[in-house]
GUVOSE-20892 format. One line per 10 residues: number of its first residue (from 1); their letters; for each residue x, y, z of N, C-alpha, C, O. Coordinates in steps of 0.2 Angstrom, whole numbers, always signed. Atoms other than C-alpha are relative to their C-alpha. Layout:
N
NUM) a) X Y Z X Y Z X Y Z X Y Z ~ ... $
This chain:
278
1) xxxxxxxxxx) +7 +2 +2 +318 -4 +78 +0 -7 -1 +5 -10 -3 ~ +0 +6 -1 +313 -20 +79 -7 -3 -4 -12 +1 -4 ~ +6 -1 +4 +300 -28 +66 -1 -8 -1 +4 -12 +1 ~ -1 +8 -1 +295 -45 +65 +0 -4 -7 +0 +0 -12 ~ -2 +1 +6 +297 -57 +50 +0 -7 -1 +0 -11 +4 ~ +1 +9 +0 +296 -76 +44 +6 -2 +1 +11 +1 +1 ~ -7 +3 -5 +310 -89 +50 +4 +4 -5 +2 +4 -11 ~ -4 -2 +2 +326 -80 +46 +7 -4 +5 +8 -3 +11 ~ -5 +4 -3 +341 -92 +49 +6 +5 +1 +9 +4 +5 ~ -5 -6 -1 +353 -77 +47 +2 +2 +7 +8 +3 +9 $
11) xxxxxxxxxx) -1 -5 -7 +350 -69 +64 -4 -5 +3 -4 -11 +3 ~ +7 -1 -6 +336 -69 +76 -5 -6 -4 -5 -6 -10 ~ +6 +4 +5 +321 -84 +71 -3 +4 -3 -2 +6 -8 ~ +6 -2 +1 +306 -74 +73 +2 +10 -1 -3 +13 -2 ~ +0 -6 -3 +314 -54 +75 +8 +2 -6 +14 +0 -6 ~ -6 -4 +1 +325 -42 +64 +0 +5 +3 -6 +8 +4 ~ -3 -4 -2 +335 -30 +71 +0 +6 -3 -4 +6 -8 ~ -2 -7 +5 +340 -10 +64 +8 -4 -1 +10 -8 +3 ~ -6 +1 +4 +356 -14 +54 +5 +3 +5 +6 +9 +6 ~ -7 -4 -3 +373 -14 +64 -2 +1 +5 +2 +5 +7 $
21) xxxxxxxxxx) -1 -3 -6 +366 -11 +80 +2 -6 +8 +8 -5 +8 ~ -1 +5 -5 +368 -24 +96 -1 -4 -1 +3 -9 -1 ~ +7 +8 +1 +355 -36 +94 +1 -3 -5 +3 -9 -5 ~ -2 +5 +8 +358 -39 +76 +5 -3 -1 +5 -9 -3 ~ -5 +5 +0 +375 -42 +77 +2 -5 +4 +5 -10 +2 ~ -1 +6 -4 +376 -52 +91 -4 -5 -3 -3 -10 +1 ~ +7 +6 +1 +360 -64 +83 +5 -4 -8 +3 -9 -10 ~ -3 +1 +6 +373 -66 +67 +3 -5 +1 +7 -4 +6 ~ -4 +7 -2 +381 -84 +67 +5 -1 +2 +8 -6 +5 ~ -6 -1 -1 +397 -76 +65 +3 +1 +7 +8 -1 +10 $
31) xxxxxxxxxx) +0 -2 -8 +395 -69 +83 +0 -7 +4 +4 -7 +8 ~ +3 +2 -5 +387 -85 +89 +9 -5 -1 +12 -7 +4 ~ -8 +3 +2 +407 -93 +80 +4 +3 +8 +5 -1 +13 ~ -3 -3 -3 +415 -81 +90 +0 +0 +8 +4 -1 +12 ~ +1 +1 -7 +407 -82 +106 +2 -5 +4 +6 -6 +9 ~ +3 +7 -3 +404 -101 +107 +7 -3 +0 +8 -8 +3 ~ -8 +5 +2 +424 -106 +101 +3 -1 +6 +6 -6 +5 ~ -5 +1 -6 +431 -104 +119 -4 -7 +2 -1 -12 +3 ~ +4 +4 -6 +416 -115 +128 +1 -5 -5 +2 -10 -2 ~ -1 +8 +2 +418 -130 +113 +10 +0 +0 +13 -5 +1 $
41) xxxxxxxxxx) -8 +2 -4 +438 -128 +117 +3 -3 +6 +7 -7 +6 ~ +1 +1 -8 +435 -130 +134 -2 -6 +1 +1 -11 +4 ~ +1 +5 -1 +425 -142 +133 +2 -8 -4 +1 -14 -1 ~ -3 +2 +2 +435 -152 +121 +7 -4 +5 +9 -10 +6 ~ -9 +2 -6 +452 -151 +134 -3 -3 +6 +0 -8 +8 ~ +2 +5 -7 +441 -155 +149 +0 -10 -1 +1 -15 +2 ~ +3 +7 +0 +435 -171 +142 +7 -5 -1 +7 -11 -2 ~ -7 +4 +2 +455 -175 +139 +5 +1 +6 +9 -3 +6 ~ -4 -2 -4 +463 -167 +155 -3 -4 +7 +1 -6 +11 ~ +5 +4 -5 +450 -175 +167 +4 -4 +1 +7 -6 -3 $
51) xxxxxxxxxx) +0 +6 -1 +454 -190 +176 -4 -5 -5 -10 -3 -7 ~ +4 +5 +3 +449 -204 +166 -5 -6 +2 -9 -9 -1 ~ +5 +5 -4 +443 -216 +179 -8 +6 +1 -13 +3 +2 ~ +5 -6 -3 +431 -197 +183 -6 +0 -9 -11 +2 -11 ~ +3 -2 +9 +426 -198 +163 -3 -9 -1 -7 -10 -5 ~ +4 +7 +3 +421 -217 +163 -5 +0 +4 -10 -3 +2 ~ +3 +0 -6 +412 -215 +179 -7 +5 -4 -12 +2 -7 ~ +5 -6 +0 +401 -198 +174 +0 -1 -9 -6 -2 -9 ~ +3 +2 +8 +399 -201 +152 +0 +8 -1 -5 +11 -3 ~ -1 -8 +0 +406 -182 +152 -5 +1 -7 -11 +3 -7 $
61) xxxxxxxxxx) +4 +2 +5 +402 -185 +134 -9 +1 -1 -13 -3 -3 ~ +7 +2 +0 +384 -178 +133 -4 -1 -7 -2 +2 -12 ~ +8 +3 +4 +368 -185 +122 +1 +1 -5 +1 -3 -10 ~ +2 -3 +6 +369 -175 +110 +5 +0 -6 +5 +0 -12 ~ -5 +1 +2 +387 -174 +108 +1 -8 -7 +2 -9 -13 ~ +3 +6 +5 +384 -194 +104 -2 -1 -5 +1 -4 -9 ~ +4 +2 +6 +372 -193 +91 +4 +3 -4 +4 +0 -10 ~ -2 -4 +10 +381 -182 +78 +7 -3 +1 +11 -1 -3 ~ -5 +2 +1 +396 -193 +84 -1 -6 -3 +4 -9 -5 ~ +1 +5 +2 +389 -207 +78 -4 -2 -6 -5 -7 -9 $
71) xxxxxxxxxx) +2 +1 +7 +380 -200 +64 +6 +2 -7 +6 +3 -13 ~ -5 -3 +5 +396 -195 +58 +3 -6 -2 +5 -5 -7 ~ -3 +7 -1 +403 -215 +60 -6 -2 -6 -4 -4 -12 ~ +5 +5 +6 +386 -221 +50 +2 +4 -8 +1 -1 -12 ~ -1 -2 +5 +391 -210 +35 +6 -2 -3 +8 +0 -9 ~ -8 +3 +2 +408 -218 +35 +7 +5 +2 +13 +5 -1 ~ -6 -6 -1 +419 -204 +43 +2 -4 +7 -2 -4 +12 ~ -2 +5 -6 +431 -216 +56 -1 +2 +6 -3 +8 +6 ~ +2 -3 -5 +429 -215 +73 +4 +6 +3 +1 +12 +4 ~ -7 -4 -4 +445 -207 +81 -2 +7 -6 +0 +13 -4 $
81) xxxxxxxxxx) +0 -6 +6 +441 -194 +66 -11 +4 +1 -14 +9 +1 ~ +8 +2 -1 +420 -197 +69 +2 +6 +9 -2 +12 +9 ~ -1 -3 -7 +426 -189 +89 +1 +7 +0 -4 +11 +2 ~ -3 -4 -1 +436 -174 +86 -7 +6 -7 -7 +12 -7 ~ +4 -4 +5 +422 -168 +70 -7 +4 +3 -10 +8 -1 ~ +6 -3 -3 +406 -163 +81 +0 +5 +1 -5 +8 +0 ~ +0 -8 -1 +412 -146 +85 +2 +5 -7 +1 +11 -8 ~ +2 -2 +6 +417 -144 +68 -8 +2 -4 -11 +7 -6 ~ +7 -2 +2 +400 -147 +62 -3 +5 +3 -7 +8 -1 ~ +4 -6 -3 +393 -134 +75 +4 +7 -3 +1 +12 -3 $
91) xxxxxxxxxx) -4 -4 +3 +406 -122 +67 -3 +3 -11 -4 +9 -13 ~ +3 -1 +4 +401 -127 +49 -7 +3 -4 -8 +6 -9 ~ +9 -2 -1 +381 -125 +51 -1 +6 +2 -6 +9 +2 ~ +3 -6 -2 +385 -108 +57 +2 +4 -5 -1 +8 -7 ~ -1 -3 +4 +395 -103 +45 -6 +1 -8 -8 +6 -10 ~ +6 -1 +4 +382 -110 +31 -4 +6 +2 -4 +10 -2 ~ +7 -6 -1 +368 -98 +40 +3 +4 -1 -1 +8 -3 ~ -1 -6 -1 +381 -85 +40 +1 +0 -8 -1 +6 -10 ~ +0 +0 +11 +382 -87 +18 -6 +3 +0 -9 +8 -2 ~ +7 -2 +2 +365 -90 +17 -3 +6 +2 -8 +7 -1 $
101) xxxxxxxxxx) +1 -7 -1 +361 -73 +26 +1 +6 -1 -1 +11 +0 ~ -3 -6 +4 +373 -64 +17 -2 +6 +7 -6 +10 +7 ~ -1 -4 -8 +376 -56 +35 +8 +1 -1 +13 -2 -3 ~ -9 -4 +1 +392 -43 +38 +2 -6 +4 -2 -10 +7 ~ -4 +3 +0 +407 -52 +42 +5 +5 +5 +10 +3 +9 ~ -4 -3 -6 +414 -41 +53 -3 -1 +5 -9 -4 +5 ~ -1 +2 -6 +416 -43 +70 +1 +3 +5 +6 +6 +2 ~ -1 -4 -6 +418 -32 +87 +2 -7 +6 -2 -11 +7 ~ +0 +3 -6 +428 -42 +103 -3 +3 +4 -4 -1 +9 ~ +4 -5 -4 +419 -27 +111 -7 -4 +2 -9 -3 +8 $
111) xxxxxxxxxx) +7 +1 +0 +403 -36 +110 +0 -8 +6 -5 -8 +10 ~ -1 +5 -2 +409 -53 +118 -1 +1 +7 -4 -4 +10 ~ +3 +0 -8 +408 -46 +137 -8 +0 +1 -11 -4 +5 ~ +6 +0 -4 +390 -39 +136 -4 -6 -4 -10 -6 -4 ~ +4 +8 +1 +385 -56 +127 -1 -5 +6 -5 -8 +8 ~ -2 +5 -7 +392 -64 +142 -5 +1 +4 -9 -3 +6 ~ +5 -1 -4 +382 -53 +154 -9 +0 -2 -13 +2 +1 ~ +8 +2 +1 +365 -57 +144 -1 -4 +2 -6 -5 +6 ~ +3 +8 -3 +367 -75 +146 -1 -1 +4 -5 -5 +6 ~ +0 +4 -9 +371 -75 +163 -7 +5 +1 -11 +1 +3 $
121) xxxxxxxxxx) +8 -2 -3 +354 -63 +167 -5 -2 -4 -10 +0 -2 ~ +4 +7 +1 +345 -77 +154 +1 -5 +5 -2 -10 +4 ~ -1 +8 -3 +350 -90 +166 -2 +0 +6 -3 -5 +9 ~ +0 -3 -6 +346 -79 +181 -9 -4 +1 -9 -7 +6 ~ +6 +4 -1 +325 -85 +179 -1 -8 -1 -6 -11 +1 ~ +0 +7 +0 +329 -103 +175 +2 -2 +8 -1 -6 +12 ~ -2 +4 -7 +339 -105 +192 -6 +2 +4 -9 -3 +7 ~ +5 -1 -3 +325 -96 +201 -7 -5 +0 -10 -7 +5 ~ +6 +4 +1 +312 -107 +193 +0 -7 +3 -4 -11 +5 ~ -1 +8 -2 +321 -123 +196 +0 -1 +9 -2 -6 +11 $
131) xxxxxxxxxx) +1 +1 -6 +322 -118 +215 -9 +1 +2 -11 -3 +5 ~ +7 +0 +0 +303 -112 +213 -4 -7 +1 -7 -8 +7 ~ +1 +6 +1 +297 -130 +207 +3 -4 +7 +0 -6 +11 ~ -3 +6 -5 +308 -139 +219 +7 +3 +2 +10 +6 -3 ~ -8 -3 +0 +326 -133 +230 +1 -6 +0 +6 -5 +4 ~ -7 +3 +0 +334 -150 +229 +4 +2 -5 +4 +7 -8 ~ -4 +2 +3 +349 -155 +220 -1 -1 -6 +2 +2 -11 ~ +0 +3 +7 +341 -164 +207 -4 +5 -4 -5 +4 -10 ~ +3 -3 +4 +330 -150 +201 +5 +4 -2 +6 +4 -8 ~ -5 -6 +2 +343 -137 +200 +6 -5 -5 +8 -2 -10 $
141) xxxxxxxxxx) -3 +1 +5 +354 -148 +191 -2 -6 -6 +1 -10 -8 ~ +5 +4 +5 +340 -156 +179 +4 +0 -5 +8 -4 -8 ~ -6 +0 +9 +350 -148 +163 +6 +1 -1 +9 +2 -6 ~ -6 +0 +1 +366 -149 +169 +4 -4 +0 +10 -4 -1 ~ -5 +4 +2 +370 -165 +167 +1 -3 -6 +2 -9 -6 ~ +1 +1 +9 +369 -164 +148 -5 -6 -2 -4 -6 -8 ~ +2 +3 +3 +356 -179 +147 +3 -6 +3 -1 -9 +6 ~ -4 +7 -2 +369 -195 +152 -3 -2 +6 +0 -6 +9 ~ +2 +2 -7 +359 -198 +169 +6 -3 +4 +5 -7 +9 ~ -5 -2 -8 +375 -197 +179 +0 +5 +3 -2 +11 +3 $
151) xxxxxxxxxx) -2 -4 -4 +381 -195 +192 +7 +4 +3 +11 -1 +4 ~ -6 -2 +4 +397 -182 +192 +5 -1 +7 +2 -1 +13 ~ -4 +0 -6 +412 -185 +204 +4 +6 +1 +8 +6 +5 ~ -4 -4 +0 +419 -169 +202 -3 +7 -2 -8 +7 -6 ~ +4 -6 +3 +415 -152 +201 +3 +1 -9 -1 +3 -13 ~ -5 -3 +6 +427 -150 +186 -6 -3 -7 -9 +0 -11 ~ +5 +1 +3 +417 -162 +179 -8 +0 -3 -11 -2 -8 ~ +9 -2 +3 +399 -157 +180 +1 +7 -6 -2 +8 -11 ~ +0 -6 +3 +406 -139 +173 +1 -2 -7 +0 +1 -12 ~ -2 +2 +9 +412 -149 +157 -6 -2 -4 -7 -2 -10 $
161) xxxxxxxxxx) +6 +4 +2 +396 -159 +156 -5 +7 -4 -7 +7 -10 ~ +5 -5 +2 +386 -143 +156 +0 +4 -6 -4 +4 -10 ~ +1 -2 +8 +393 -134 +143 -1 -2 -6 -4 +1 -10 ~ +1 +3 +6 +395 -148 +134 -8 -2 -4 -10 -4 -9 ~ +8 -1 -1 +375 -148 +137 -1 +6 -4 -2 +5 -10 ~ +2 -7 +4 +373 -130 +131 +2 +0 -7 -2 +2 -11 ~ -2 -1 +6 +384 -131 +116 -5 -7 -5 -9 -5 -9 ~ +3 +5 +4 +376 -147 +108 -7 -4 +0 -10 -8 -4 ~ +8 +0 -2 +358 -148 +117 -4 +3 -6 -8 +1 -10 ~ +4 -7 +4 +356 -132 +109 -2 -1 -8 -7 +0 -11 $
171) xxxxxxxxxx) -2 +2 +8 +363 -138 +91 -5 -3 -3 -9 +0 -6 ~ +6 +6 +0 +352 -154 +90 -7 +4 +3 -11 +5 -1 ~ +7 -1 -3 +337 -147 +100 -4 +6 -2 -10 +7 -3 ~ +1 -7 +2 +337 -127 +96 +2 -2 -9 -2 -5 -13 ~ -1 -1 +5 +345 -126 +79 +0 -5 -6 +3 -3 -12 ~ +0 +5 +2 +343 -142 +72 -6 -3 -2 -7 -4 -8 ~ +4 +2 +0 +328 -149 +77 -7 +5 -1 -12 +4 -4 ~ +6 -7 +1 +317 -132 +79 -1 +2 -9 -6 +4 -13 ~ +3 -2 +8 +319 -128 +61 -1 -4 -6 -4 -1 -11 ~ +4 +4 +3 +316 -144 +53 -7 +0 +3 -11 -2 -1 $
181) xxxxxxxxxx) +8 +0 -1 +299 -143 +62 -1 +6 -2 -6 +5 -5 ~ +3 -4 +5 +296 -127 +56 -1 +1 -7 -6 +4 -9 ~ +1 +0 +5 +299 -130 +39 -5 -8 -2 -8 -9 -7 ~ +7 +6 +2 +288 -148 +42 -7 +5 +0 -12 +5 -5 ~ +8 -1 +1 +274 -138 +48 -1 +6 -4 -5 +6 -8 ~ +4 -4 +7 +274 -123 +38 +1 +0 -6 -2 +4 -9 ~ +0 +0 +9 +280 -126 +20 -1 -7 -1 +0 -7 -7 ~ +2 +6 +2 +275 -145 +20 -7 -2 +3 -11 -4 -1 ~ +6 -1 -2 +260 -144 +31 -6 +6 +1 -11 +7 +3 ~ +2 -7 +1 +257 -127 +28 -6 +3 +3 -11 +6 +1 $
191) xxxxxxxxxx) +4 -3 -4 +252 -123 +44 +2 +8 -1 +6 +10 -5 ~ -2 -7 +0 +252 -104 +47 +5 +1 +2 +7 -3 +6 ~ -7 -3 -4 +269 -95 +52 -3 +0 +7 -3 -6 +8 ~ +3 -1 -8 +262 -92 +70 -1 -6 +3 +2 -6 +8 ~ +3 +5 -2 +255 -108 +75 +5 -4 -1 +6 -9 +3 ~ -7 +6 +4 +272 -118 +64 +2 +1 +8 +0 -2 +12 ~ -5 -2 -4 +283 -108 +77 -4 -2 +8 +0 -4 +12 ~ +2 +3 -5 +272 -113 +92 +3 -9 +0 +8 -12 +2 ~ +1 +7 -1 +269 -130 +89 +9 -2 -2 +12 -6 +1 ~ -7 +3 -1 +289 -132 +84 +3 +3 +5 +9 +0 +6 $
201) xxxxxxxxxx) -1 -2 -11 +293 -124 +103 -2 -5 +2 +2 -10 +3 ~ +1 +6 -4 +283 -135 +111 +1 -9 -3 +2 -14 +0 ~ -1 +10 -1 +286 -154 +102 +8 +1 +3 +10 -1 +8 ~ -7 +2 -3 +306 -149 +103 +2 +3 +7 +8 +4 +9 ~ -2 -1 -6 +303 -143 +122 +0 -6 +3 +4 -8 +7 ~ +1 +6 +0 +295 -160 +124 +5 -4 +1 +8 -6 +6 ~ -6 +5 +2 +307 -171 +116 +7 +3 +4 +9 -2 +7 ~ -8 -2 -4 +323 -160 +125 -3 -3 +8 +1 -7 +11 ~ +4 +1 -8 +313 -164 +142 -1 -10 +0 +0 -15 +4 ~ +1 +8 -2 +310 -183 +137 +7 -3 -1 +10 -6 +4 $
211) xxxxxxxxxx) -7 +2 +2 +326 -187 +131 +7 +4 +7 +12 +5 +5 ~ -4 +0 -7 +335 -181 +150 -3 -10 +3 -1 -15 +6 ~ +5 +7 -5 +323 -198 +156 +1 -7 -5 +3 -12 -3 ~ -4 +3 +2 +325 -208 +142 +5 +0 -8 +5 +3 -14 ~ -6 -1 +6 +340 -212 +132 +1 -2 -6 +1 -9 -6 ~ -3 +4 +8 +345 -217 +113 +5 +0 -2 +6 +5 -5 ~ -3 -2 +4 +358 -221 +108 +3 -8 -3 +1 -14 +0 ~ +1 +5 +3 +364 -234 +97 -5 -4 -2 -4 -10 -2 ~ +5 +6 +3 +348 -241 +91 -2 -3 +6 -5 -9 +6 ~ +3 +2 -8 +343 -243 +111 -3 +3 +4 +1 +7 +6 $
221) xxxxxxxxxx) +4 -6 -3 +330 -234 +121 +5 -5 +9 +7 -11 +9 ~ -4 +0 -4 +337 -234 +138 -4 +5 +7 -6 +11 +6 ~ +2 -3 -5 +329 -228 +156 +6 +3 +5 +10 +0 +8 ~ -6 -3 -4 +340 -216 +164 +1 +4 +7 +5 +3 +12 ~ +1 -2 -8 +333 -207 +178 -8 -2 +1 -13 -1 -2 ~ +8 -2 -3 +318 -209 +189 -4 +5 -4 -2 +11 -6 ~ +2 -9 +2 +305 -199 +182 -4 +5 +7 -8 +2 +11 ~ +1 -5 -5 +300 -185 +195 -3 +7 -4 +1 +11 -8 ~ +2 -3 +1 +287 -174 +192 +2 +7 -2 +2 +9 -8 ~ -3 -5 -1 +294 -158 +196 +6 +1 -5 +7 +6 -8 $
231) xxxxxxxxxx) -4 +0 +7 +309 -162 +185 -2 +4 -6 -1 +9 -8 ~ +2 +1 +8 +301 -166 +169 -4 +6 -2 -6 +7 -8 ~ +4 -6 +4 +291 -149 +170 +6 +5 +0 +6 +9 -5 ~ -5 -4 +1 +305 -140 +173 +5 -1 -4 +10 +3 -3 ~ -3 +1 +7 +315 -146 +157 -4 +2 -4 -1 +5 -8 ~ +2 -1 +4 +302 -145 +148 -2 +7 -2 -3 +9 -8 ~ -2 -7 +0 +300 -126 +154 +4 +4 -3 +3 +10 -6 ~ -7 -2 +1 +317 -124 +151 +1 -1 -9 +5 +2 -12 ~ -1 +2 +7 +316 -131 +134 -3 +3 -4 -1 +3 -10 ~ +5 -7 +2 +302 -118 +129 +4 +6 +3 +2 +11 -1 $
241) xxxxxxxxxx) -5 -3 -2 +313 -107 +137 +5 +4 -4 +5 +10 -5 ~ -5 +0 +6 +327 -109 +126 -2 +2 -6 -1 +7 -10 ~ +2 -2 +10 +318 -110 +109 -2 +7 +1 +1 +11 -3 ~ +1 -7 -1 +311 -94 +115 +5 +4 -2 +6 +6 -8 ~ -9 -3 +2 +329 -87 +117 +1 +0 -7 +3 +5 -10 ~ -4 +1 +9 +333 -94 +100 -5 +2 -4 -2 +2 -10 ~ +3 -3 +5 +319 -88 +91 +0 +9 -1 -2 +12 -5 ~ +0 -8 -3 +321 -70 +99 +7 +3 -3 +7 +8 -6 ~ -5 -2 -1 +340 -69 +99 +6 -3 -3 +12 -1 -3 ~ -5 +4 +3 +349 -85 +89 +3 -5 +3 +1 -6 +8 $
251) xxxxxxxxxx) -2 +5 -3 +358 -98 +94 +6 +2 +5 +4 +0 +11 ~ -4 -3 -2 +375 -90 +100 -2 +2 +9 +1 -1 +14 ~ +4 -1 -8 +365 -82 +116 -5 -6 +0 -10 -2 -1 ~ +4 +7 -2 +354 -99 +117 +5 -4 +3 +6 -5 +9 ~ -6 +6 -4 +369 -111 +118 +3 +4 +7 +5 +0 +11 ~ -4 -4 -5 +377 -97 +130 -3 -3 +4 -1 -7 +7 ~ +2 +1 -6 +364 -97 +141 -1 -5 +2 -3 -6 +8 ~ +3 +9 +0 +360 -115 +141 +9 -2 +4 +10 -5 +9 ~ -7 +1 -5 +381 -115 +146 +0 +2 +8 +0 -3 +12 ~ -1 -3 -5 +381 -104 +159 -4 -1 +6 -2 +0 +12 $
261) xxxxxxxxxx) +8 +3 -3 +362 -110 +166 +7 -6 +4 +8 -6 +10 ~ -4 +7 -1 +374 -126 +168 +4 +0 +6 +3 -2 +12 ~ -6 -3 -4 +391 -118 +175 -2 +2 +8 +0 +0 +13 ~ +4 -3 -7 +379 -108 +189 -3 -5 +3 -2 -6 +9 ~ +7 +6 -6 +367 -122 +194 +6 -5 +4 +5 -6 +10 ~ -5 +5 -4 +384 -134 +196 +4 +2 +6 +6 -2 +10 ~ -4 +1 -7 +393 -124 +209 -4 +3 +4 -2 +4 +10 ~ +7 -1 -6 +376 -117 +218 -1 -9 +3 +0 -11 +9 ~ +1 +6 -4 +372 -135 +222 +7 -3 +2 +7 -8 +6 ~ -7 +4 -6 +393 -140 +227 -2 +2 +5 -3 -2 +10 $
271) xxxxxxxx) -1 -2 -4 +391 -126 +238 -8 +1 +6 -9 +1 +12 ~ +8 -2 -6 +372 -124 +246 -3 -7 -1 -8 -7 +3 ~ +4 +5 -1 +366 -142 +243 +5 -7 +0 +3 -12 +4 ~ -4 +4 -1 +380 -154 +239 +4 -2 +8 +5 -8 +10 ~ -3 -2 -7 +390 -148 +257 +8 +1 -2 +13 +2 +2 ~ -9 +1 +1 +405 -149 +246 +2 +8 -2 -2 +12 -4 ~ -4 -3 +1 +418 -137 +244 +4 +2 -6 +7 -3 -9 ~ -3 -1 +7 +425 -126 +229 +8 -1 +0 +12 +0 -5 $
């Protein structure tokens, strides 16, 4: 049974579940812990195991990752300490929603494979769409280079970029930003539930879509990519996309698919438009 309900940080935004059944557990932050820990591991080691000349070149480092590394620096938390804390923070923020939802605490490894096959058949209409829109390279990997407008030397490294897109895109753009604009528009502006939750989909589809084009950081706007039409609809799609996900199903399957979206587009275009070799 599935019933609708006002934003609920616990689970699902817009959608509770029956008690203990699939959906609910996997929509629980403790799941989204569980899931998301391998892909911020991963991406973590990639960004240390890489070639270093390949990491100065491509800015593996994506966008988003930057901001909360550097909002961690302005609060006076040093740098070398400011680097290694952004995956805590995504760990911390989940655990709070998991307090504040007073959501079980148990756990199923069982659950972990068909999370995996949600994401990847969530990811399955984004690649379609970006071939739809446009089959080059650059549409198909619009969200895969996490925002840094490089260009990647390696496959190893676009796969690290991307994650690192899905995990911290998602943070900042799905569970960050979407529900300070929910609580602007509906308990400060006190628009209705229904209209808050549109209009915060669409500004933080926007915003995810402009900020691929241009950049911020340190107190600097910055032009990153050409803009090309066809692109900037299709992040922006993509970005109403996501909130979707994340208002349906939570962040856990959001960052997933936002990973995996990533993982798939980067070695579809080695192999079918790059001309390069796995």
């Amino acid at each position: 049974m599935v019933t609708e309900d006002n934003v609920n940080l616990g689970s699902g935004q817009l959608l509770n579940y029956s008690r203990d059944s699939y959906l609910e557990r996997t929509s629980r932050p403790i799941y989204a812990i569980l899931f998301l820990l391998p892909f911020i591991i991963f991406y973590e080691l990639g960004t240390l195991i890489i070639n270093t000349d390949v990491l100065a070149r491509t800015q593996v480092r994506v966008v988003a990752f930057v901001w909360l590394q550097r909002g961690l620096e302005y609060i006076g938390l040093g740098g070398k300490f400011a680097w290694m804390t952004p995956p805590l923070v995504v760990i911390v923020i989940l655990v709070f929603m998991q307090l504040a939802g007073r959501k079980s605490w148990r756990v199923s490894i069982a659950d972990v494979v068909p999370m995996a096959l949600e994401c990847i058949i969530f990811a399955g209409p984004l690649l379609v769409l970006s071939l739809f829109l446009n089959s080059s390279v650059e549409v198909n990997a619009a969200i895969s280079q996490g925002g840094d407008g490089a260009t990647a030397h390696s496959l190893m490294a676009d796969i690290v970029t991307g994650i690192g897109a899905g995990i911290y895109e998602e943070l900042v753009f799905r569970l960050i930003l979407m529900c300070l604009l929910i609580i602007l528009f509906q308990d400060v502006m006190r628009i209705n539930h229904r209209l808050a939750i549109t209009l915060s989909v669409l500004v933080s589809a926007a915003l995810f879509s402009a900020h691929h084009h241009v950049l911020f950081v340190d107190g600097q706007f910055t032009l990153t990519a050409p803009f090309t039409g066809a692109v900037f609809i299709f992040r922006t799609l993509a970005g109403v996309y996501f909130a979707t996900i994340f208002a349906v199903r939570g962040f856990g399957i959001t960052a997933g698919t936002h990973a995996f979206y990533d993982i798939i587009a980067t070695i579809v275009n080695a192999v079918f438009f790059s001309g390069g070799d796995l």
